[in-house]
C-alpha positions in Angstrom: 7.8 -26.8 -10.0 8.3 -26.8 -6.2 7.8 -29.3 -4.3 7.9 -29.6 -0.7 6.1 -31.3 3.0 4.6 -29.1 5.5 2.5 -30.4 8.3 2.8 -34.2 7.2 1.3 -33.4 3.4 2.9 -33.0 0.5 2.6 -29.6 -1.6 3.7 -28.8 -5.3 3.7 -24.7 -5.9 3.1 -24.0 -10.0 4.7 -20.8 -11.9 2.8 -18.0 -11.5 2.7 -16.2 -14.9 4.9 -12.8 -15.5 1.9 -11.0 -15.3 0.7 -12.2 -12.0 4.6 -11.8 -11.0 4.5 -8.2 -11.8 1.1 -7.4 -10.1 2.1 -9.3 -7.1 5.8 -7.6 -6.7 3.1 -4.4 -7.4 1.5 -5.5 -3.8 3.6 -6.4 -1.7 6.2 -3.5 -2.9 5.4 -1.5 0.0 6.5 -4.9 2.5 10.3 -4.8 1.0 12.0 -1.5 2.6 11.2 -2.8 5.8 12.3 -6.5 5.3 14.9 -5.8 3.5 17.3 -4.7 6.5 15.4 -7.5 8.5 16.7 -10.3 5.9 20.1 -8.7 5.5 20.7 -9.2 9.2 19.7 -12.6 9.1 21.5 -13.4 6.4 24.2 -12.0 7.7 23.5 -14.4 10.8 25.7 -17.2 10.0 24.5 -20.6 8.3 21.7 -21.0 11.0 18.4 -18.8 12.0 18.6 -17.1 14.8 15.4 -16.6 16.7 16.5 -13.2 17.8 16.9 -12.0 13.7 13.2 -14.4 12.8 11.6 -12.1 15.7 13.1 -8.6 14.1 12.0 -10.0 10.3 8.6 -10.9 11.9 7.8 -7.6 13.7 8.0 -5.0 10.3 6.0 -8.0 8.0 3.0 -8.2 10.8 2.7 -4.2 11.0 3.2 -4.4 6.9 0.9 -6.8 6.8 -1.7 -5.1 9.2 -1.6 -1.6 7.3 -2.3 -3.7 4.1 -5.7 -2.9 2.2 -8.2 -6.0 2.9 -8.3 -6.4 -1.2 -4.5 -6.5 -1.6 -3.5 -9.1 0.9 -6.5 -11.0 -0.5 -5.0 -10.7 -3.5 -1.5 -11.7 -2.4 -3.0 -14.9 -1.0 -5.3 -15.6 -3.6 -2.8 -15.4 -6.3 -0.6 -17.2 -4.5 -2.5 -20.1 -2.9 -3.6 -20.5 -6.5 -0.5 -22.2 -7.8 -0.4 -24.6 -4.9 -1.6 -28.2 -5.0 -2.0 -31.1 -2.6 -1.5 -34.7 -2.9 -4.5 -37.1 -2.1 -3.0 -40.7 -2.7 -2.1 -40.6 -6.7 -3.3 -37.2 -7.6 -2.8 -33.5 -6.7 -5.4 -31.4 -5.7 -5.9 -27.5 -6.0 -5.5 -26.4 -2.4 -8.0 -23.3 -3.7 -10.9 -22.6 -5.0 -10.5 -19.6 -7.1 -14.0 -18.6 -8.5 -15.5 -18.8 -5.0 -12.1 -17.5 -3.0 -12.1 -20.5 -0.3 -9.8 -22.9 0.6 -10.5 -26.8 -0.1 -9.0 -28.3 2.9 -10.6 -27.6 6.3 -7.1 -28.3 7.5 -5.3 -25.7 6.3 -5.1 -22.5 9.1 -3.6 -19.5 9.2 -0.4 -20.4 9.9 0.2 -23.2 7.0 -2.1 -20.8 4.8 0.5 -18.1 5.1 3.6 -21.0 5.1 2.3 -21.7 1.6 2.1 -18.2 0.4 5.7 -17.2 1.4 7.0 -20.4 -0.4 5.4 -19.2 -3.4 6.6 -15.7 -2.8 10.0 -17.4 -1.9 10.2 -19.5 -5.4 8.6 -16.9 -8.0 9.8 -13.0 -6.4 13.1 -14.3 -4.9 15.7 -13.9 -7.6 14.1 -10.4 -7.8 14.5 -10.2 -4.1 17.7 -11.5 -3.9 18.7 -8.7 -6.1 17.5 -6.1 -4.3 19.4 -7.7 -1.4 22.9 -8.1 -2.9 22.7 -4.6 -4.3 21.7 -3.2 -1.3 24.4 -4.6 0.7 27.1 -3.7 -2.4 26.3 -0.4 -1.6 26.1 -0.1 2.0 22.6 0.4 2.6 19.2 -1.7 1.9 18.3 -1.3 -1.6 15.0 0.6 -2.7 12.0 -1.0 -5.1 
């Protein structure tokens, strides 16, 4: 389980089963052959992010993002955000509601909303990921899903 602070709460981010893995890797396939090159170069940055590299990553996820079907990157959130709890004092609450597709804190925007997906993305997809990565750059060239 992941655990992690973002905005001054603390988060925990659950497995998601290898089903949902396989239908979320199914959605956000499309996103990869133009991140890929994108998190090459910043990996290849050195120890620290540049902004120059976060700004070329960003620009091919937000058109990705934007060509997206309403019901896929629904999905993608949804799935995601489903696995995600927050702590209130003792106990951990479900950050979303998934039989009525709403969030359960008013303070979570867009920006944290999508923070929390990617973490989840990060911790269940990324070994996957990574592979694609390191085979991509064995051979020269990004690797394609």
């Amino acid at each position: 389980m992941l655990e992690f602070e973002l905005n001054g709460h603390a988060y925990r981010a659950g497995k998601l089963s290898a089903f949902q893995q396989l239908h979320l890797s199914r959605k956000i396939a499309p996103l990869l052959p133009k991140l890929l090159p994108a998190f090459a170069q910043i990996a290849d940055g050195g120890s620290g992010l540049h902004l120059p590299a976060l700004a070329e990553a960003l620009g091919p996820l937000a058109h990705s993002l934007a060509e997206m079907p309403d019901a896929d990157c629904e999905y993608v959130y949804g799935v995601c955000l489903s696995v995600v709890s927050r702590q209130q004092g003792q106990s951990w609450t479900s950050v979303w509601n998934t039989p009525g597709k709403t969030l359960m804190f008013d303070d979570i925007d867009l920006p944290v909303m999508t923070q929390l997906v990617v973490k989840v993305i990060t911790d269940n997809l990324g070994p996957f990921m990574q592979g694609l990565l390191v085979k991509g750059q064995a051979t020269g060239s990004p690797a394609q899903p």
